[in-house]
gemmi code that builds the backbone of each chain (N, CA, C; Angstrom):
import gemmi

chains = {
    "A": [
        ("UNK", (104.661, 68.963, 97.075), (103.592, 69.951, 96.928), (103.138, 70.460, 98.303)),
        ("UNK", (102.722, 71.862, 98.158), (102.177, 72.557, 99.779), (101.160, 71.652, 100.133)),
        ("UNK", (100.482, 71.495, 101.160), (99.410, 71.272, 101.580), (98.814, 72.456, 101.362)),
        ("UNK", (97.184, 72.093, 100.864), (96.366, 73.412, 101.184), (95.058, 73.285, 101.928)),
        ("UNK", (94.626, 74.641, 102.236), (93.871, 74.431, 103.213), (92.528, 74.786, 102.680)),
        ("UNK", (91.202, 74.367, 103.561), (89.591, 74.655, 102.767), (89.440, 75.972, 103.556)),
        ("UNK", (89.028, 76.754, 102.746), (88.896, 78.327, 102.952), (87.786, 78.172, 103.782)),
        ("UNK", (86.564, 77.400, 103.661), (85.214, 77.300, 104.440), (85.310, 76.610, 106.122)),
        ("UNK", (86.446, 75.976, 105.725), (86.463, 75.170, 107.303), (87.458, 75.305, 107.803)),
        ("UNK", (88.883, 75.428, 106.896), (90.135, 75.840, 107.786), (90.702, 74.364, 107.509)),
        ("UNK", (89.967, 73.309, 106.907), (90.642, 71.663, 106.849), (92.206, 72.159, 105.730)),
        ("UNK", (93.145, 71.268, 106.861), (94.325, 71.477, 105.277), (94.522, 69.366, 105.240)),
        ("UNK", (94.230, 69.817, 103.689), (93.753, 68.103, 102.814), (94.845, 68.436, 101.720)),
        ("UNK", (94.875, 67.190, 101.166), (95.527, 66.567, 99.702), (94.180, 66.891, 98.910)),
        ("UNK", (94.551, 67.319, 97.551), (93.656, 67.016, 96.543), (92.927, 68.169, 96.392)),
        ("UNK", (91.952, 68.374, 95.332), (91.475, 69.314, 95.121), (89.730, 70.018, 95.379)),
        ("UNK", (89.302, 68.942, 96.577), (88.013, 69.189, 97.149), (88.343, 68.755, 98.407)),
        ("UNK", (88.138, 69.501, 98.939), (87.868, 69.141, 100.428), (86.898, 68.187, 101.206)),
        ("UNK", (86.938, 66.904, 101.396), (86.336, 65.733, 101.667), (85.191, 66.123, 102.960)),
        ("UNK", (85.675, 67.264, 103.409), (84.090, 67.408, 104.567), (83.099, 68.040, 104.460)),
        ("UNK", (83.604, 69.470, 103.886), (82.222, 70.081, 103.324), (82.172, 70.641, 101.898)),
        ("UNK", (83.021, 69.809, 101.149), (83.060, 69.346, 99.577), (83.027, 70.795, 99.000)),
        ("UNK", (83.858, 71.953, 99.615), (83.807, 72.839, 98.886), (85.542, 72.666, 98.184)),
        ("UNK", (85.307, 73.407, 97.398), (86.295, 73.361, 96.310), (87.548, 74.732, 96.480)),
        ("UNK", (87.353, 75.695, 97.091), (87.434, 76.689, 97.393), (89.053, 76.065, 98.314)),
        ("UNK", (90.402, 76.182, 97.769), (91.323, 75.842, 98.503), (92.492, 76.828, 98.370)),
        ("UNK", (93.114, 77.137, 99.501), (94.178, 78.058, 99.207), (95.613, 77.408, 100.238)),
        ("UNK", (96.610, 78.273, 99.286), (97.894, 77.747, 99.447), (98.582, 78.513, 100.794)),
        ("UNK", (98.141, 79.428, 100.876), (98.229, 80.410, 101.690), (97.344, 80.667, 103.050)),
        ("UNK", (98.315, 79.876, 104.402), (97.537, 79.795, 105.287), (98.950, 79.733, 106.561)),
        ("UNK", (98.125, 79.897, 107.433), (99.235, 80.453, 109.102), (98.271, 79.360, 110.133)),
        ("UNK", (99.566, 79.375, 110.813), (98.788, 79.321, 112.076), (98.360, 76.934, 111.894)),
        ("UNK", (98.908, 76.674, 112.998), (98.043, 74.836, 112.721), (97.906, 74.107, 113.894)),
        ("UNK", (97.000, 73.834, 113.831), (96.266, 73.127, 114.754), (96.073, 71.537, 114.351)),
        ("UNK", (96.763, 70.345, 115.125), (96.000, 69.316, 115.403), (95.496, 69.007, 115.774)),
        ("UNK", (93.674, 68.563, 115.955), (92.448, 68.000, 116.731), (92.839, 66.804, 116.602)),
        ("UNK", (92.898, 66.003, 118.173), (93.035, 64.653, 118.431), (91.903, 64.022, 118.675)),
        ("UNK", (91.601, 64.442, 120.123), (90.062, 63.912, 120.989), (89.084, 65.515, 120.137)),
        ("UNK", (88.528, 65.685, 119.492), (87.773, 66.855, 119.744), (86.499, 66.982, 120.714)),
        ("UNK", (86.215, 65.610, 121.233), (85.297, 65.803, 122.369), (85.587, 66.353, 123.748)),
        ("UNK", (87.213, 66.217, 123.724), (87.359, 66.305, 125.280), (88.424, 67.312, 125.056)),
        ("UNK", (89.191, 68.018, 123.967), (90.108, 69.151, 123.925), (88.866, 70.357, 123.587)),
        ("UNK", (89.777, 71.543, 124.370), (89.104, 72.572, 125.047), (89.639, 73.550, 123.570)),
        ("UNK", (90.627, 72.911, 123.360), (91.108, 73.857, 121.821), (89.924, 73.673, 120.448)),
        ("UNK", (89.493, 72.494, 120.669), (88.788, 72.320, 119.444), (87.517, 72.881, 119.409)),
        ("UNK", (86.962, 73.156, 121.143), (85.841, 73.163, 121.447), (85.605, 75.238, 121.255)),
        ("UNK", (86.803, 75.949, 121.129), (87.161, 77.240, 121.396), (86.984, 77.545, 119.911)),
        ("UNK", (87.501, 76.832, 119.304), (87.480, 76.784, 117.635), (85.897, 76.079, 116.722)),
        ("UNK", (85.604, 75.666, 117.578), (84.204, 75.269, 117.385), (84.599, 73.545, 116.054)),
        ("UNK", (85.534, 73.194, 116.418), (86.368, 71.918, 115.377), (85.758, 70.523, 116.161)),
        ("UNK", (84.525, 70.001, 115.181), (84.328, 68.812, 115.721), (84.655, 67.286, 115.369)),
        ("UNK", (85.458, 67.449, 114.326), (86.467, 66.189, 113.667), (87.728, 66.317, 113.906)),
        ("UNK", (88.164, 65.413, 114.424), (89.700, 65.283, 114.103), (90.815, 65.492, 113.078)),
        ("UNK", (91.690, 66.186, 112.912), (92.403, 66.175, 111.962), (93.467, 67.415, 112.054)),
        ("UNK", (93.603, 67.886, 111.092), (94.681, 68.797, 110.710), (94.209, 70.180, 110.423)),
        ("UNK", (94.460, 71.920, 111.360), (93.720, 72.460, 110.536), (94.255, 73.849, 110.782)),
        ("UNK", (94.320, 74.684, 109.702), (94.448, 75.665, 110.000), (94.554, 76.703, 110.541)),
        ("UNK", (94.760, 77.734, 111.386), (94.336, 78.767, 112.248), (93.837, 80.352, 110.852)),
        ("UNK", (94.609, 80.689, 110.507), (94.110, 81.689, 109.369), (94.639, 81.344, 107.977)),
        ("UNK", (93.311, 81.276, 106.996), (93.446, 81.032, 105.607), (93.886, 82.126, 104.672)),
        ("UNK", (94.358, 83.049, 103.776), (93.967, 83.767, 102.733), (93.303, 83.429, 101.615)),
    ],
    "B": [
        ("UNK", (83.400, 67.163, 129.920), (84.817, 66.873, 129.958), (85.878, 67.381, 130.993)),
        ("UNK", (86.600, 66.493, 130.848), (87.831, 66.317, 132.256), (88.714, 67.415, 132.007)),
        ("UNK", (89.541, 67.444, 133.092), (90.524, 68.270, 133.639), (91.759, 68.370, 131.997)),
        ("UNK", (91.672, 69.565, 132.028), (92.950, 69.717, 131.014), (93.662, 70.851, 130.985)),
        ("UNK", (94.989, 70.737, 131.059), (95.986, 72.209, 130.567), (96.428, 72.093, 129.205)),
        ("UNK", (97.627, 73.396, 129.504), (98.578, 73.385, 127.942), (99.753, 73.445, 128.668)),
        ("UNK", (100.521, 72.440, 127.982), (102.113, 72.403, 127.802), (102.998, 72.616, 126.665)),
        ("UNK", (104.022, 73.618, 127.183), (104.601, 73.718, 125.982), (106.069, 72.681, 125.521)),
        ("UNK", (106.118, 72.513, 124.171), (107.353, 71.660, 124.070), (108.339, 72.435, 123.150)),
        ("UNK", (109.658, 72.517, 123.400), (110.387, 73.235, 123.183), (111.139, 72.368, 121.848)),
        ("UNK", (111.039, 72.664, 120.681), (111.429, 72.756, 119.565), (112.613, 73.200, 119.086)),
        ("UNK", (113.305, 72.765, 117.910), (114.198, 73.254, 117.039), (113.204, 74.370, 116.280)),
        ("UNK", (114.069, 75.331, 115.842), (113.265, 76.283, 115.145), (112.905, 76.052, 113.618)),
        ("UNK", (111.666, 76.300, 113.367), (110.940, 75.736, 111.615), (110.773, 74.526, 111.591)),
        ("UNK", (110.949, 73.543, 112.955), (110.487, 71.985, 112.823), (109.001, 71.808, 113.662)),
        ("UNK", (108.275, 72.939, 113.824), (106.924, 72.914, 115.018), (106.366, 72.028, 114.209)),
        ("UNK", (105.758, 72.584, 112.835), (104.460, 71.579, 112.232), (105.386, 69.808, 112.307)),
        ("UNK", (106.773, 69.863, 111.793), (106.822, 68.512, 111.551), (106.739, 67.700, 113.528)),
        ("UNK", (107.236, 68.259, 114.196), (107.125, 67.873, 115.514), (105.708, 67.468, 116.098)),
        ("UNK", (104.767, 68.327, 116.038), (103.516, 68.502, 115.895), (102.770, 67.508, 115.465)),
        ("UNK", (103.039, 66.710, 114.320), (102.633, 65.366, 113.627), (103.124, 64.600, 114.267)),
        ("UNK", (104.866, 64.205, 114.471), (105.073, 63.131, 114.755), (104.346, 63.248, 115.966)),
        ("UNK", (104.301, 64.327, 116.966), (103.211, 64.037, 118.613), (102.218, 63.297, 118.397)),
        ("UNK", (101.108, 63.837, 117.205), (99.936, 63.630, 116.818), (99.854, 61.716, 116.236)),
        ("UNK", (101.226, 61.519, 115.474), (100.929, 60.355, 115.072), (100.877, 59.224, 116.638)),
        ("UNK", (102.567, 59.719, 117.320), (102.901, 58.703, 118.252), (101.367, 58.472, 119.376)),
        ("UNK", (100.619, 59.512, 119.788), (99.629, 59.747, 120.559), (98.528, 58.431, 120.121)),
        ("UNK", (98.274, 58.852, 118.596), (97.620, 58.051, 118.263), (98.081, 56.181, 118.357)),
        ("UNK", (99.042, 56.099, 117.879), (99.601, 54.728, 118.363), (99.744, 54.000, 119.400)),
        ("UNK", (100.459, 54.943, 119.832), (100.495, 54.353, 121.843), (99.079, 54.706, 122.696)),
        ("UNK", (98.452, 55.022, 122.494), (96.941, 55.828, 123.056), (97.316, 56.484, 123.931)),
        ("UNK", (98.425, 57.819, 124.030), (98.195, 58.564, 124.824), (97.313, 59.749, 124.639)),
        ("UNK", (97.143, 59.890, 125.961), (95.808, 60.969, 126.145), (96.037, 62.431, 125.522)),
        ("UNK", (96.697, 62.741, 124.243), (96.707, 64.010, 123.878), (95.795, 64.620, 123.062)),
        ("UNK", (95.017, 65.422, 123.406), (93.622, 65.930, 123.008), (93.957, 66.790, 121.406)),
        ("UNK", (95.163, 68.035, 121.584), (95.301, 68.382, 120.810), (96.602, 69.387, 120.520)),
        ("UNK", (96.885, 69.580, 119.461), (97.901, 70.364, 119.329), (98.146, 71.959, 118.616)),
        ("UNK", (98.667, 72.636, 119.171), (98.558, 74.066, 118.318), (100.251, 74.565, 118.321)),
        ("UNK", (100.351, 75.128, 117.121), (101.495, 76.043, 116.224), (101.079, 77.015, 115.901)),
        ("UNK", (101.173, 77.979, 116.876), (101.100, 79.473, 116.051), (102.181, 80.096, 115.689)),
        ("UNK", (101.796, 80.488, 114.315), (102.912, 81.275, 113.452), (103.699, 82.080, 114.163)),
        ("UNK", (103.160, 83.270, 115.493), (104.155, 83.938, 115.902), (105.413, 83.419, 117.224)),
        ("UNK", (104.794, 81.926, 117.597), (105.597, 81.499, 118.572), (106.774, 80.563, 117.839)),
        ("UNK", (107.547, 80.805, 117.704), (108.646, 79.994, 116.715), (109.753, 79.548, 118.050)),
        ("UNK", (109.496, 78.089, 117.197), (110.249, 76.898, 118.369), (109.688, 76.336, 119.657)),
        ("UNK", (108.451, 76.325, 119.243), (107.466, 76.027, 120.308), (106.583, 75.384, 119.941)),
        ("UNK", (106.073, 73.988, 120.430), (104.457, 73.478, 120.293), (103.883, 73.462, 121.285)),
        ("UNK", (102.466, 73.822, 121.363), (101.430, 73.824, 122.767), (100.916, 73.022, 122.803)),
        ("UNK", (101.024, 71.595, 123.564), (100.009, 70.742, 123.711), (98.996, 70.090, 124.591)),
        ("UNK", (97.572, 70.195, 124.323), (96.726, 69.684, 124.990), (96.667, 68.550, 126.078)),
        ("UNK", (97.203, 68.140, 127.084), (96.861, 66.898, 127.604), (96.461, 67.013, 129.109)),
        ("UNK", (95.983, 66.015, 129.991), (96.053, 66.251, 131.210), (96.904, 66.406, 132.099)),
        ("UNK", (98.010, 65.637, 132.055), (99.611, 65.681, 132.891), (100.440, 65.718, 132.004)),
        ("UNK", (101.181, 66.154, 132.731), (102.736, 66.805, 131.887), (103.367, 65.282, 131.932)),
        ("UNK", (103.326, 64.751, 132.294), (103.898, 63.330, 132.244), (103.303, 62.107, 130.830)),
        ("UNK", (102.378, 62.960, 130.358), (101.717, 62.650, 128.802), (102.940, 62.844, 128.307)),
        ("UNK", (102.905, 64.549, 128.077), (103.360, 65.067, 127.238), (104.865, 64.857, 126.619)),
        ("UNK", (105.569, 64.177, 128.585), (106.906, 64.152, 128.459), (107.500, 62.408, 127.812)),
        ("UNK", (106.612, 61.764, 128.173), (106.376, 60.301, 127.372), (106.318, 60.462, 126.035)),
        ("UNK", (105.217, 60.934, 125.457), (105.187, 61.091, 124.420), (105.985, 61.838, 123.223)),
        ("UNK", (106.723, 62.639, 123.666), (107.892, 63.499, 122.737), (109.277, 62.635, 122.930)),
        ("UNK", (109.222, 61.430, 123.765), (110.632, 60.755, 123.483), (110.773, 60.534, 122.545)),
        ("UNK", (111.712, 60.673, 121.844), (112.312, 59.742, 120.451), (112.015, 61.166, 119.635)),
        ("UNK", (111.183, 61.402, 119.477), (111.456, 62.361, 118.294), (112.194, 63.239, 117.868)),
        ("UNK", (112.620, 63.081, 117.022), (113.610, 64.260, 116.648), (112.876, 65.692, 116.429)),
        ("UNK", (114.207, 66.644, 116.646), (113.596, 67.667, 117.210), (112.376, 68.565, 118.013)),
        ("UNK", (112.557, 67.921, 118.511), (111.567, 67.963, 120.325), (112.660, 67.948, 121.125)),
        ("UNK", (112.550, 69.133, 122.132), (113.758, 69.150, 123.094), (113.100, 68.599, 124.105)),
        ("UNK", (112.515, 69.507, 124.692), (112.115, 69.315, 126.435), (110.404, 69.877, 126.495)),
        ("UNK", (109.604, 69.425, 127.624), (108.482, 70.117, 128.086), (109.137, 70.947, 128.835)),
        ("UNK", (108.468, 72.033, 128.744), (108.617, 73.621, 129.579), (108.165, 73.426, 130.989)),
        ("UNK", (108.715, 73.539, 131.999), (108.185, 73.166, 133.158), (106.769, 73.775, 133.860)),
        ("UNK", (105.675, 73.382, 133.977), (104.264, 74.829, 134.638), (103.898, 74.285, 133.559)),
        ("UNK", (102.380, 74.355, 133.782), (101.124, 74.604, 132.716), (100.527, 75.691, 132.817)),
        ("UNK", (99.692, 75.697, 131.762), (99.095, 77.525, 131.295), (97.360, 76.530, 130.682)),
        ("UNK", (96.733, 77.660, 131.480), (95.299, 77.176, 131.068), (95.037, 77.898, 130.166)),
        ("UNK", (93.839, 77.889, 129.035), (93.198, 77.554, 127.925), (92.914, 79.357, 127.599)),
        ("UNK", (92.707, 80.093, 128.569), (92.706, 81.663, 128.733), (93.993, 82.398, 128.154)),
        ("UNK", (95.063, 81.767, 128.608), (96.569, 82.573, 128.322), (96.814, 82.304, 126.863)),
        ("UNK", (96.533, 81.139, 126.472), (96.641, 81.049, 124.909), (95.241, 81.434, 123.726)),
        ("UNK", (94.460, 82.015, 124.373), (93.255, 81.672, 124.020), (93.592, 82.659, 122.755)),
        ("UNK", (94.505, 84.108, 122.796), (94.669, 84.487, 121.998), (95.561, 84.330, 120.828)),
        ("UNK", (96.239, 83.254, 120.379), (96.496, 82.459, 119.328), (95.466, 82.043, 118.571)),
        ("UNK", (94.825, 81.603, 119.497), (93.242, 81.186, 118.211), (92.943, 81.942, 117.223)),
        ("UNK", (92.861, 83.278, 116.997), (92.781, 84.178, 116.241), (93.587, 85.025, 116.004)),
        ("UNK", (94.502, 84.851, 114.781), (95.479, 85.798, 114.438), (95.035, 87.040, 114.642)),
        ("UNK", (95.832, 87.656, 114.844), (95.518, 89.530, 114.401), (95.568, 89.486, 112.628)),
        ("UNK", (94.935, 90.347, 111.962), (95.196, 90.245, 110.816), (96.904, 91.224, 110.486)),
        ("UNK", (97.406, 91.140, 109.534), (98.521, 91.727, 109.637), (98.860, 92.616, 109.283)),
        ("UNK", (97.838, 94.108, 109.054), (97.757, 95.059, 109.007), (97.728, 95.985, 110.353)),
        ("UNK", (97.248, 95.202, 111.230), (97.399, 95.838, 112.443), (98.132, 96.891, 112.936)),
        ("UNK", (98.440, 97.818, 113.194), (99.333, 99.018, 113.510), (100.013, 99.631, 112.282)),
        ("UNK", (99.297, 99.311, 111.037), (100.226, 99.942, 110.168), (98.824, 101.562, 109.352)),
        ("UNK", (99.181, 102.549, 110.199), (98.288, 103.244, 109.576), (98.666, 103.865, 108.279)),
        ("UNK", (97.573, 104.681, 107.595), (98.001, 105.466, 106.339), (99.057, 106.807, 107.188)),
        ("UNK", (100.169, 107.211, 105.953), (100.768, 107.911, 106.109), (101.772, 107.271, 106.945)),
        ("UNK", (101.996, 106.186, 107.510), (103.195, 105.208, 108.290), (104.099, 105.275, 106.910)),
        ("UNK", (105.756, 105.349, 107.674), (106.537, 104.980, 106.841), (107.032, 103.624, 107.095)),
        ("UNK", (107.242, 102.850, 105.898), (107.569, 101.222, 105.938), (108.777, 100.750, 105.181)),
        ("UNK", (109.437, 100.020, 105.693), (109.996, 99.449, 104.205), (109.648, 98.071, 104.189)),
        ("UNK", (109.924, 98.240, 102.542), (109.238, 96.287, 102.067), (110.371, 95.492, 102.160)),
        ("UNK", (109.608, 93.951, 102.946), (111.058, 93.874, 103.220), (111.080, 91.895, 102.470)),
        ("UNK", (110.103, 92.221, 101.231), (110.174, 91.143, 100.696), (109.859, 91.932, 98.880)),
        ("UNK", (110.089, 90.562, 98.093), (109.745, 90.999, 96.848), (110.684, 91.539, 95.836)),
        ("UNK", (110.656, 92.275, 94.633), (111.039, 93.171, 93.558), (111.755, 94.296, 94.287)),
        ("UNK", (110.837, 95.107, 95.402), (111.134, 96.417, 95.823), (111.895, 95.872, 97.342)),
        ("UNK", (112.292, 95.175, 97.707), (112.946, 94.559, 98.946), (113.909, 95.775, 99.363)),
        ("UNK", (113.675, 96.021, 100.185), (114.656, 97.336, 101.210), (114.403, 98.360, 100.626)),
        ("UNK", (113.661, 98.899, 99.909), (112.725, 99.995, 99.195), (112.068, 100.522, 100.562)),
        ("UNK", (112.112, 102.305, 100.679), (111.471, 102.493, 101.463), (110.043, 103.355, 100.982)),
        ("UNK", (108.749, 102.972, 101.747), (107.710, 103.909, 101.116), (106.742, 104.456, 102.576)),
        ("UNK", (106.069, 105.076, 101.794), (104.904, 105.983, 102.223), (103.944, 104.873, 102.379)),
        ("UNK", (102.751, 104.373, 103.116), (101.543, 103.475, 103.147), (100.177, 104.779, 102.813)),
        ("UNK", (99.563, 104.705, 101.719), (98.658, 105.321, 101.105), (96.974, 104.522, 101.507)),
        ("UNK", (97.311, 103.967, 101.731), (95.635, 102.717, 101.937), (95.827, 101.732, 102.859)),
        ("UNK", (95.056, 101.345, 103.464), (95.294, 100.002, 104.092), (94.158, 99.446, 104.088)),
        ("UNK", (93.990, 97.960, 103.499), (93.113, 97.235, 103.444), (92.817, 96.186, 104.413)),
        ("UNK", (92.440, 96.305, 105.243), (92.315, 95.534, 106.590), (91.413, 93.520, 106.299)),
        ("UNK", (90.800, 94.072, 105.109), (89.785, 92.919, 104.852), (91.060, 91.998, 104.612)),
        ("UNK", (91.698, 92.504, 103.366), (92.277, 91.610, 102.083), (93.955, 91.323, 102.928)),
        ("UNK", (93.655, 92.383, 103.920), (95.055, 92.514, 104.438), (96.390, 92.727, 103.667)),
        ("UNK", (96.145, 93.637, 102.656), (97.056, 94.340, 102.313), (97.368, 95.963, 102.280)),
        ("UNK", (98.564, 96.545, 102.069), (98.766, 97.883, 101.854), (98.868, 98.439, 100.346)),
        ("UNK", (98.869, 100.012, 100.008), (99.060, 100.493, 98.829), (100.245, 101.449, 99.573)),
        ("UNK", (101.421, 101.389, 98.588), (101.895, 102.185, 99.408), (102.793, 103.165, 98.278)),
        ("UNK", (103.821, 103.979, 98.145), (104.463, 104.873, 97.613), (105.913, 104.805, 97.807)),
        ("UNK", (106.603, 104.565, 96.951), (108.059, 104.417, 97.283), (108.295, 105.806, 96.969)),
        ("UNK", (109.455, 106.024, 97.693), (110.215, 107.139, 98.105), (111.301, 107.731, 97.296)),
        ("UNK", (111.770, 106.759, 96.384), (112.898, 106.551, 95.421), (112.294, 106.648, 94.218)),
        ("UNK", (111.034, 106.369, 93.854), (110.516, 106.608, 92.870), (110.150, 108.338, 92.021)),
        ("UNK", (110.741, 107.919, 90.573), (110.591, 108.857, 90.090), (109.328, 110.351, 89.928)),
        ("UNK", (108.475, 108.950, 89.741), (106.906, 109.117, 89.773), (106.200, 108.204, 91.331)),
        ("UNK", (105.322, 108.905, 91.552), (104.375, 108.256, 92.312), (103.511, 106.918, 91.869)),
        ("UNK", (104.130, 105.894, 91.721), (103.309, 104.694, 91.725), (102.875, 104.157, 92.744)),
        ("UNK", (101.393, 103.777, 93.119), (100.662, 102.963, 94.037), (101.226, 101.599, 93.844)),
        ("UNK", (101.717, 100.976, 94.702), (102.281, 99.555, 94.824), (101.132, 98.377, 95.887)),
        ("UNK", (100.875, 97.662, 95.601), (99.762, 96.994, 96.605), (100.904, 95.818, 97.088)),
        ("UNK", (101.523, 95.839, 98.243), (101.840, 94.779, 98.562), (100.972, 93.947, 100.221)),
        ("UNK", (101.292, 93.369, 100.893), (100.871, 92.481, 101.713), (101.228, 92.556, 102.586)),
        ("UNK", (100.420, 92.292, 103.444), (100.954, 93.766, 105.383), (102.254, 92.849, 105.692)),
        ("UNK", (102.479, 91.588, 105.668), (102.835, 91.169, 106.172), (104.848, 91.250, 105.622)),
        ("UNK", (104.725, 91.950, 104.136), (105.546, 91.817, 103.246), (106.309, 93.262, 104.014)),
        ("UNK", (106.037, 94.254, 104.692), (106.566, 95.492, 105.570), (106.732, 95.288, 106.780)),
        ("UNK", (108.398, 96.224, 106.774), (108.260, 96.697, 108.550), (107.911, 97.829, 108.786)),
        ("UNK", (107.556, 98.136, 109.708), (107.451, 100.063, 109.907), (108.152, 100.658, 110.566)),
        ("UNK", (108.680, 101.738, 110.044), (109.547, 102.596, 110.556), (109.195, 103.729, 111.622)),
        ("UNK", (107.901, 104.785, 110.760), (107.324, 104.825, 111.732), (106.121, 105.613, 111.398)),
        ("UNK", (105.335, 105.360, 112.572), (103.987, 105.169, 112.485), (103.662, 106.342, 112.711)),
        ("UNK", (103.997, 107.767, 113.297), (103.175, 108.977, 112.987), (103.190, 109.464, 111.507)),
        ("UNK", (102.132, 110.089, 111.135), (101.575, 111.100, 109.955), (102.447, 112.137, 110.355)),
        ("UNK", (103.712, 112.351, 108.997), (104.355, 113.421, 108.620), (104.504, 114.097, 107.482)),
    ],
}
model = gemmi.Model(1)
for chain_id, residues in chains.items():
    chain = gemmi.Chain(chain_id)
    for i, (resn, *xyz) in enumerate(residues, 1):
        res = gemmi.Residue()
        res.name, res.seqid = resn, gemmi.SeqId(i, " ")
        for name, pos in zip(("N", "CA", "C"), xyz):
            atom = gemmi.Atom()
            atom.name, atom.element = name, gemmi.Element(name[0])
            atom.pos, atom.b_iso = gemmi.Position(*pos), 0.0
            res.add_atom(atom)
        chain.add_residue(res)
    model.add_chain(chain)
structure = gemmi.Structure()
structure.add_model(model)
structure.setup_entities()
């Protein structure tokens, strides 16, 4: 199955709510990915305004 | 926060995201210092990654399959800054541009672009071959353009 991504935050998760800001709102259709490692000390996450670690999108549809 | 560039790592082509993870996992295991990683859709065969020395970066991509090499030089946070935000993919395609679709039902169909929806990022457009004038809505990204003056 695709991974999909949360339209509200850009998170791409398993399952059908998005575990951070519990919106439900998920699409299959997304570009662009970014991994946040350190988000305290990467300048990418900080540009993207991404303050958890994880897996994430660059543009959703 | 400390000193950081971008390095790029040179990829097999359509393996970035899986390359990308294994970086992300090995980083995490071994604790190397890699802050973060980016794949943009239009750079194909390439990952950009966050760390302080290129000597992270070049540790850390051993073993993995498909990961070639670090690119020699770093590029600060400015030169890529425009990846962060796609262009949407309507971009340069005005009304009255001729296109062809180069995905779908109508694939190598050539048309007229009648609308462009910049939000939804799609086109309405007019095939050329068609008997009748039907409005077709396909997806900017689903055209090439042939060409872009109003004729």
């Amino acid at each position: 199955m695709t991974d999909q991504a949360c339209r509200e935050c850009h998170r791409i998760i398993e399952g059908q709510v998005c575990p951070i800001c519990g919106g439900a709102s998920l699409s299959k259709d997304w570009g662009g990915y970014v991994v946040i490692i350190d988000p305290k000390e990467s300048i990418i996450a900080q540009k993207l305004g991404i303050k958890l670690p994880g897996k994430y999108a660059l543009k959703v549809r | 926060m400390s000193e950081t560039s971008i390095f790029v790592v040179k990829t097999t082509a359509n393996q970035e995201r899986s390359v990308a993870n294994m970086i992300a996992q090995i980083a995490r295991k071994d604790k190397y210092d890699i802050r973060a990683l980016l794949v943009p859709d239009v750079l194909k065969g390439y990952v950009l990654v966050e760390a302080p020395a290129p000597e992270i970066v070049d540790q850390a991509i051993q073993g993995i399959p498909h990961a070639r090499s670090v690119i020699k030089g770093a590029s600060n946070i400015n030169e890529v800054e425009h990846f962060l935000t796609p262009k949407p993919a309507v971009i340069g395609i005005n009304e009255g541009a001729v296109v062809e679709l180069i995905s779908g039902p109508f694939k190598g169909e050539k048309a007229r672009v009648k609308r462009v929806d910049v939000a939804k990022e799609e086109i309405t457009v007019e095939l050329f071959e068609a008997m009748v004038p039907i409005p077709i809505t396909v997806r900017g990204d689903h055209v090439r353009v042939l060409s872009k003056e109003e004729s």
